[in-house]
C-alpha positions, 0 to 999 in steps of 0.5 A: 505470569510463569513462563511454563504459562505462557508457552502454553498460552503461546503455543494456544494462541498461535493458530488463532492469529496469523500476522502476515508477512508485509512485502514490498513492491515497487511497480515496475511499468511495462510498454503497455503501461505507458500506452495505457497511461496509467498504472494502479498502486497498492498500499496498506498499513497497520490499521491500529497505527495511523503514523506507522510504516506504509508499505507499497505492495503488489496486487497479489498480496493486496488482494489477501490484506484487503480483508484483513482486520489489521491492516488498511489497504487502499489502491490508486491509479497513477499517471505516468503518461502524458503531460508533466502538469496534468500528470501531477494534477491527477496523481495529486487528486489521487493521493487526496483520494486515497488519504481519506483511507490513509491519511499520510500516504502524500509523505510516501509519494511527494514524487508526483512524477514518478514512472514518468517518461520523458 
């Protein structure tokens, strides 16, 4: 294919296909979360690629992917209150939950403790 051809193609396709640009966000728990107990976390990746990079995102940009065809999206809710034993039994039962959607998300979060306070 002739480069002249292909910027054409390019320039043709551009309006067809938006890729977004990923962020990542870590949560930050505020006071009310630790009253509450429990904060939700986003996560989406590339839904072609079940051994691509997982990226923790904020609602915000979770709400906008979760319709998108190229990317899996999956939220949790995570415990950061209570009892250390309870809370890793709880965010591993949520791990579970959610790797039915993104398998290797347990190699992303093997700290079941973390936002935890002490």
């Amino acid at each position: 294919m002739g480069v002249g051809r292909y910027k054409r193609l390019k320039r043709e396709s551009d309006g067809l296909l938006k890729i977004p640009n990923i962020v990542v966000s870590i949560p930050k728990p505020i006071e009310q979360d630790y009253q509450r107990g429990y904060i939700i976390r986003y996560f989406v990746q590339k839904s072609n690629d079940i051994n691509g990079i997982i990226y923790e995102v904020d609602s915000k940009q979770y709400s906008k992917l979760k319709s998108s065809e190229l990317y899996t999206s999956v939220s949790l809710d995570w415990r950061i209150g209570g009892d250390p034993i309870e809370i890793k039994k709880s965010n591993s039962a949520s791990i579970r939950i959610a790797s039915e959607v993104i398998p290797k998300l347990s190699l992303y979060l093997p700290n079941l403790l973390q936002f935890h306070q002490k």
